[in-house]
N, CA and C of each residue as an Amber inpcrd file, in Angstrom:
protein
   276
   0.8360000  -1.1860000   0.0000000   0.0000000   0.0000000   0.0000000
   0.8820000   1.2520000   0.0000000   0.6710000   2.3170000  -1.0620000
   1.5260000   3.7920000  -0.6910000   0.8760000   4.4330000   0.0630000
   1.7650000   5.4250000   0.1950000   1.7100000   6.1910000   1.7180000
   1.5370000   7.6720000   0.9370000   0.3720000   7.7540000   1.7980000
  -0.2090000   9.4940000   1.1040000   0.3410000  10.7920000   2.1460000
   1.2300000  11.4940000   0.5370000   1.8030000  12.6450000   1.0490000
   1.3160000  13.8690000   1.0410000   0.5800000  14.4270000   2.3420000
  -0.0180000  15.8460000   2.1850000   1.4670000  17.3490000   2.1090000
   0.8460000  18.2430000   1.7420000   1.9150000  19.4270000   1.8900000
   0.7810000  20.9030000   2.5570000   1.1610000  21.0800000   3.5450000
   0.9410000  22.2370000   4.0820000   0.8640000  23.7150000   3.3810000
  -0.6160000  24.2190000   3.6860000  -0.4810000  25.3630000   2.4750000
   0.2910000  26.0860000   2.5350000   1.1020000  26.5950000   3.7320000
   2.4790000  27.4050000   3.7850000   3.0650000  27.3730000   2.9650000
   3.7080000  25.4250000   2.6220000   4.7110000  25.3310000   2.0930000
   4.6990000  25.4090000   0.7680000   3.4700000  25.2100000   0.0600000
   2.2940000  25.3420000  -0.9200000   2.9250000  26.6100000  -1.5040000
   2.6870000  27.4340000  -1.3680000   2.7640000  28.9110000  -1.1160000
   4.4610000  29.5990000  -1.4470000   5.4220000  28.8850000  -0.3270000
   6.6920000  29.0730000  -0.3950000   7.0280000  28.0930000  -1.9680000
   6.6110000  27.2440000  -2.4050000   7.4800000  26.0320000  -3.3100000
   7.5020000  26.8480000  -4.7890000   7.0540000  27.6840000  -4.7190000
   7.4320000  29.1620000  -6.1240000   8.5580000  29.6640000  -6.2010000
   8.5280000  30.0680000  -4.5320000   9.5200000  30.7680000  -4.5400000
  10.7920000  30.0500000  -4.4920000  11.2170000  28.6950000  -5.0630000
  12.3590000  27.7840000  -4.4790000  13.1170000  27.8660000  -5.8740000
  14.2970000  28.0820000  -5.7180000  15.2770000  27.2980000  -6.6950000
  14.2880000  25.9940000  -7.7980000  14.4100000  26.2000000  -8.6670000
  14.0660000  24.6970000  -9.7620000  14.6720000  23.5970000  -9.0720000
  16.0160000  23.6590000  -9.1170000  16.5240000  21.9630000  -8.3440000
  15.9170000  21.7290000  -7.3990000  15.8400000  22.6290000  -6.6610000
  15.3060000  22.3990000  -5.2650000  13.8710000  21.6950000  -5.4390000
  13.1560000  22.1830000  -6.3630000  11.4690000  22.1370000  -6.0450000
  11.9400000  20.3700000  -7.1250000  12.5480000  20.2680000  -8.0130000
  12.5360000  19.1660000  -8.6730000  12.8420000  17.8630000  -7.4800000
  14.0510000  18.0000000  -6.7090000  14.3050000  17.3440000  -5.1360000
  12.9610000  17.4210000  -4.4990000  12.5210000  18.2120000  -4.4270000
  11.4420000  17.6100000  -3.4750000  10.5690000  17.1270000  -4.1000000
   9.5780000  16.9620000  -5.1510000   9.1680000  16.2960000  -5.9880000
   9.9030000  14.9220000  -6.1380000  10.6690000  14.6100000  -6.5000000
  11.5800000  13.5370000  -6.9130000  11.0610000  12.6500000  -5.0750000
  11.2680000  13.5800000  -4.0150000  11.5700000  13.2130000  -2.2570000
  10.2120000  12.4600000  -2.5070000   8.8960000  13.2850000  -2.5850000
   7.5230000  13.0830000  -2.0970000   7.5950000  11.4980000  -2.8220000
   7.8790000  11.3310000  -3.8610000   7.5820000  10.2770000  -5.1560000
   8.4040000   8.8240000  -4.1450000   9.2900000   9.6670000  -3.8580000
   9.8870000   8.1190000  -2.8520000   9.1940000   7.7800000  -1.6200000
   8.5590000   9.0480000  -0.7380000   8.0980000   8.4820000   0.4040000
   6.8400000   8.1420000   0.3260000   6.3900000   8.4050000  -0.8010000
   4.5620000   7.4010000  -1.6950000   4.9100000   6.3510000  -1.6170000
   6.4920000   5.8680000  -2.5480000   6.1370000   4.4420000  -2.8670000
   7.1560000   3.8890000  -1.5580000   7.9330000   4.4240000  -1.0260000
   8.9030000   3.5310000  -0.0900000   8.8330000   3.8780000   1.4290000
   7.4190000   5.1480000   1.4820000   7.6400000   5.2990000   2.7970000
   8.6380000   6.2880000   3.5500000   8.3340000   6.9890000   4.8510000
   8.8410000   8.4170000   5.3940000  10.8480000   7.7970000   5.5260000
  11.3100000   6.8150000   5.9150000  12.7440000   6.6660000   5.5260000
  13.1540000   7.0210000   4.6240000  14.2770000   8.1030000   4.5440000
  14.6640000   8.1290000   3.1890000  16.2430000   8.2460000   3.8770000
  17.1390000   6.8470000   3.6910000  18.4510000   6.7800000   4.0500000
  19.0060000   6.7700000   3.1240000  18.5430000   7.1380000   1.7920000
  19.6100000   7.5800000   0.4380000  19.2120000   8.6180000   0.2660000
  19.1170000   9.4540000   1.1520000  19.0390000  11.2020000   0.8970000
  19.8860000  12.0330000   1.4870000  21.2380000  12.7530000   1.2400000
  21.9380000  13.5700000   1.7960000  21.1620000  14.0090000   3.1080000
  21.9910000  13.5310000   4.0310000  22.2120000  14.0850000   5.7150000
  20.7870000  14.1090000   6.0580000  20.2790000  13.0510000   5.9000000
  18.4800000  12.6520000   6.1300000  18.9290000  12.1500000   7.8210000
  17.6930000  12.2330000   8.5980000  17.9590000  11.8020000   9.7890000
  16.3010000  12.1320000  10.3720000  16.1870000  10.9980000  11.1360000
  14.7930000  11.1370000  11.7700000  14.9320000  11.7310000  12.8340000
  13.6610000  12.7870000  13.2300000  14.1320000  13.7330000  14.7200000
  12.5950000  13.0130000  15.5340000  12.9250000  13.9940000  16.3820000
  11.9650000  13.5730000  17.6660000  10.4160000  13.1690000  17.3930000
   9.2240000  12.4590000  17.2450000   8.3400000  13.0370000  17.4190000
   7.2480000  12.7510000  16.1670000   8.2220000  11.3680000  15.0690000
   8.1210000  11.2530000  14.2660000   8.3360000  12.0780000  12.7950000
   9.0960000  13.0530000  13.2850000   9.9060000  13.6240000  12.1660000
  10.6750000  13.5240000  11.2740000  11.1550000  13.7880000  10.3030000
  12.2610000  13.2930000   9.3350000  12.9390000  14.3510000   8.7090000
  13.9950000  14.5620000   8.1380000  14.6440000  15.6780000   7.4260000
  15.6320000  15.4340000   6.5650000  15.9590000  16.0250000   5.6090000
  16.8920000  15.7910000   4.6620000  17.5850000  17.1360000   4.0930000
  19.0380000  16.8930000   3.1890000  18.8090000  17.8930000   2.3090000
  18.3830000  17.9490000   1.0040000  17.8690000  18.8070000   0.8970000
  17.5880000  18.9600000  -1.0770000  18.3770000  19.5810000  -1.8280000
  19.2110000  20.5720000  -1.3360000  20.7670000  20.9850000  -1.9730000
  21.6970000  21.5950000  -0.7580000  22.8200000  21.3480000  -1.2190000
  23.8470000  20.9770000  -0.6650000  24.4740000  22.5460000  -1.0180000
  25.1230000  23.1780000   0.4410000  25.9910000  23.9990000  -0.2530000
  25.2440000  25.8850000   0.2690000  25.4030000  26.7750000   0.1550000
  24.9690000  27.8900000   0.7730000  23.9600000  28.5880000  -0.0180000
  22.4540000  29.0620000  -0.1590000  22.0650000  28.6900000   1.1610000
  21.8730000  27.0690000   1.3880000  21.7170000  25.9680000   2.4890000
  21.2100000  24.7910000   2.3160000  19.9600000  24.4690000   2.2960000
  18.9950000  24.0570000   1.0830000  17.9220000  24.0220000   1.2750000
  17.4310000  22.4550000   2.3100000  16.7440000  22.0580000   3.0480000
  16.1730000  21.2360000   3.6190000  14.2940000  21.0170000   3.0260000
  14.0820000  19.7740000   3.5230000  12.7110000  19.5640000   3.9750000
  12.5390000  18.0930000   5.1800000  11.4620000  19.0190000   5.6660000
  11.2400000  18.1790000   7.0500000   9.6210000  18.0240000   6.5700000
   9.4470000  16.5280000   7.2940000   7.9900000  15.6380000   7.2130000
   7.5330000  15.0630000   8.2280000   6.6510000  15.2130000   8.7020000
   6.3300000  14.3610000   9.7780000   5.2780000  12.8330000   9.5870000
   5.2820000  11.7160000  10.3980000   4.5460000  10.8460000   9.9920000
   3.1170000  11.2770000  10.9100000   1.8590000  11.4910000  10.3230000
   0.8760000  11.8390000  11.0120000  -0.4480000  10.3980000  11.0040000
   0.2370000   9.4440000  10.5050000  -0.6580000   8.2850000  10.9220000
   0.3020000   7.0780000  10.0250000   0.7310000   6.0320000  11.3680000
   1.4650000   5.2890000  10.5500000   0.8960000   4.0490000   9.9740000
  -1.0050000   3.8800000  10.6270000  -2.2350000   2.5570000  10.4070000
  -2.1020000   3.2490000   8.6240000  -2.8150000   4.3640000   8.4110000
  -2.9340000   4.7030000   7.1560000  -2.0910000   5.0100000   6.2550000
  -0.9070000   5.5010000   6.8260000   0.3340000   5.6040000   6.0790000
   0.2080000   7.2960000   5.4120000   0.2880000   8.2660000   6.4260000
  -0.0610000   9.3080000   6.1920000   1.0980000  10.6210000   6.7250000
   1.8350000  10.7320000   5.6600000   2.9140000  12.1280000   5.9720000
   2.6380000  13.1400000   5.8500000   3.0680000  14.3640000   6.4170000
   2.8490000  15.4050000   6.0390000   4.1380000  16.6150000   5.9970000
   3.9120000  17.3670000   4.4460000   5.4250000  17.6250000   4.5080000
   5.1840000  19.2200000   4.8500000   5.7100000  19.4900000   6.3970000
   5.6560000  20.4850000   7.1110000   6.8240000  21.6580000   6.6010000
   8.0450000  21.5690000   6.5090000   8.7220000  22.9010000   5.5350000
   9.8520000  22.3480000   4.9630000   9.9250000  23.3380000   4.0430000
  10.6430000  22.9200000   2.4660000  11.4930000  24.7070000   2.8510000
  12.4260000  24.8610000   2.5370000  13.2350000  25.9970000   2.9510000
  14.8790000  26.1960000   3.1270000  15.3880000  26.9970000   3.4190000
  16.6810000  27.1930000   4.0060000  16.6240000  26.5750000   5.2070000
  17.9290000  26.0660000   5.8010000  18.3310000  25.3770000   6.8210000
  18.5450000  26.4420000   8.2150000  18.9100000  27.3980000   7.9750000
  18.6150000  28.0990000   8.8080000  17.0240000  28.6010000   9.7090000
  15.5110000  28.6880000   8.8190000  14.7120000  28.7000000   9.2140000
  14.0780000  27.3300000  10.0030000  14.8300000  26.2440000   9.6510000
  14.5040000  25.0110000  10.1040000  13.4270000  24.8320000  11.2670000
  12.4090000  24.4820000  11.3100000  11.5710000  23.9010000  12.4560000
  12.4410000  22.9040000  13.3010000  13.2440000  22.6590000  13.9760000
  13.2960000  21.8550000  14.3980000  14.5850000  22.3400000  15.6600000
């Protein structure tokens, strides 16, 4: 069964304003955690945080873009991708 990825209208909103690579990375991200699920241990400096969180980078290098996801139901298989951004604004 895949795992349905919501995106927060914030981030909705911000994903215009992103670098092309960047928005193509996260696109490319969502497409893996549909079919393989919120792990993503072949993603530059990915690491799960507290609380059912997850994070990665999407480019490498200054500024660093990140995105962080949280798992919000793991019966239904339900993520939600909370911010897409510079590493400095980071939620976390």
């Amino acid at each position: 069964m895949k795992w349905t990825v919501s995106i927060r209208k914030k981030v909705l909103k911000n994903i215009v304003k992103l670098l092309k690579n960047v928005r193509n990375g996260l696109k490319i991200l969502i497409k893996e955690i549909e079919i393989s699920g919120p792990t993503r241990g072949n993603w530059p400096n990915y690491s799960p945080l507290p609380g059912g969180r997850h994070h990665c980078h999407l480019k490498k290098g200054r500024p660093t873009y990140i995105a962080v996801w949280d798992v919000t139901d793991k019966e239904i298989k339900l993520v939600e991708v909370s911010y897409v951004g510079t590493h400095e604004k980071a939620p976390y």
